[in-house]
C-alpha positions in Angstrom: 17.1 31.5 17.1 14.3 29.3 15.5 14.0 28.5 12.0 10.6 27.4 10.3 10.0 26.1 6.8 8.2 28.5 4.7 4.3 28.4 5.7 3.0 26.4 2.5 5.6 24.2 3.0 4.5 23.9 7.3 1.0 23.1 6.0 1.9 20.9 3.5 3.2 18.7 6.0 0.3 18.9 8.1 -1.8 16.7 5.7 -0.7 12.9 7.4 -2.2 14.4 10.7 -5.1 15.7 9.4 -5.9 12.5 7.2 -6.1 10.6 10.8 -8.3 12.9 12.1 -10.7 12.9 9.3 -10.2 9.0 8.8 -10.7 8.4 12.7 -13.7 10.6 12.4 -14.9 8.7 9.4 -14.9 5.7 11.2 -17.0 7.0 14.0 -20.2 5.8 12.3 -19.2 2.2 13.2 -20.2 1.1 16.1 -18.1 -0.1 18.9 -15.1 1.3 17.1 -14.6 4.5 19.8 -11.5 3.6 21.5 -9.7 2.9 17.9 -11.6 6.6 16.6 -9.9 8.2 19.5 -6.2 6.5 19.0 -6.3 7.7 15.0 -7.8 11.7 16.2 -4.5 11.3 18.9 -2.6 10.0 16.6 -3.4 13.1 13.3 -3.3 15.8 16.5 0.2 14.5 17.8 1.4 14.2 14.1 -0.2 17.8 13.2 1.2 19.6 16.5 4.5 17.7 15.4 4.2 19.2 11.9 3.5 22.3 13.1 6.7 22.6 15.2 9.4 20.8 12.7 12.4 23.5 12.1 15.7 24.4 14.1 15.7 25.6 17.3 19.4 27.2 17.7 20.3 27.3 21.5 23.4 28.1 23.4 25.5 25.2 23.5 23.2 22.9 21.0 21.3 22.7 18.0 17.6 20.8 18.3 16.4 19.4 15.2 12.8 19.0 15.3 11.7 16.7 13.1 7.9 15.0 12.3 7.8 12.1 14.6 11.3 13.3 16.6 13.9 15.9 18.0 18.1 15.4 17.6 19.3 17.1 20.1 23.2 17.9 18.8 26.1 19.9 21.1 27.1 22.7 18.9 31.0 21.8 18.9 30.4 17.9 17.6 29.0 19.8 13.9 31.5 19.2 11.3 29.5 20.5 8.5 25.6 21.4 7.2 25.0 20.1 4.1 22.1 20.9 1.5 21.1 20.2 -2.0 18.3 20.6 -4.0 16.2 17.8 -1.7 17.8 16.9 1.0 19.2 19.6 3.9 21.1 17.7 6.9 24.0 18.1 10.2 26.8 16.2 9.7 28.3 15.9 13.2 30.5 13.6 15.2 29.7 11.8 18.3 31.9 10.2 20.5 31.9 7.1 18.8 31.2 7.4 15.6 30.5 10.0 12.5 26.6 10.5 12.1 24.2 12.9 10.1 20.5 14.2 11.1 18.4 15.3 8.6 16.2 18.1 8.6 12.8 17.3 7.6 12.2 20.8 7.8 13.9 22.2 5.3 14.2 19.0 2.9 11.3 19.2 -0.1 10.7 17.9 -3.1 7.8 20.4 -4.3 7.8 21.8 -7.5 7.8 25.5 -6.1 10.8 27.4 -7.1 10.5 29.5 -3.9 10.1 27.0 -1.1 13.7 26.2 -2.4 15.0 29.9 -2.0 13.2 29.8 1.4 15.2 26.5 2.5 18.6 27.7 1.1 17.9 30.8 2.9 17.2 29.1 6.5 20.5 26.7 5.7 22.3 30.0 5.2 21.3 31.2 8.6 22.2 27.9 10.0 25.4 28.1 8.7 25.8 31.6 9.5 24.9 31.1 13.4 27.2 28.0 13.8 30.4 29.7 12.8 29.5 32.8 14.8 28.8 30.7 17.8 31.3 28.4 17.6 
């Protein structure tokens, strides 16, 4: 099972990719500044593709996390709990050392729209909903 933010919310979060793009473009008119033009366009398409992907990919014996710049990878048995408020949405899970948390950019927002809210709490339901049936 994969779970996406809601689709204004996915292109919302495109925008820091996109300003490197446009910015590296931008900067093309300089001269000798290619190789740095082509580092900020890498940069914005990494960060957009990254965007893009963010959510929770629910696998067999694991949970990914895919975040903007990077992925939790977290054995399904370590979660101890999923917590969400209005903001924030995070794992709480144990390792073998220590207790840790990983939150999910995905479905953490502070936008004014009443139903990217619903649309999160409804994708945290599922996540709960999947880890206690596949625990």
């Amino acid at each position: 099972m994969i779970l996406y933010p809601h689709v204004v919310q996915r292109m919302a979060c495109l925008t820091p990719g996109a300003c490197f793009v446009v910015l590296g473009f931008i900067a093309f008119t300089e001269e000798g500044l290619l190789w740095a033009v082509s580092a900020m366009a890498l940069v914005g398409v990494i960060l957009m593709v990254r965007a893009w992907r963010m959510g929770v990919v629910c696998e067999d014996t694991r949970i990914v996390v895919r975040g903007q710049f990077w992925s939790t990878a977290i054995p399904l048995p370590a979660v101890t709990r999923i917590d969400q408020n209005r903001s924030l949405a995070a794992i709480r899970w144990r390792s073998t050392r220590r207790n840790r948390w990983t939150l999910i950019t995905a479905f953490t927002s502070s936008s004014p729209l009443s139903f990217i809210h619903a649309v999160n709490k409804g994708r945290m339901n599922e996540l709960r909903r999947w880890v206690r049936l596949h625990r």
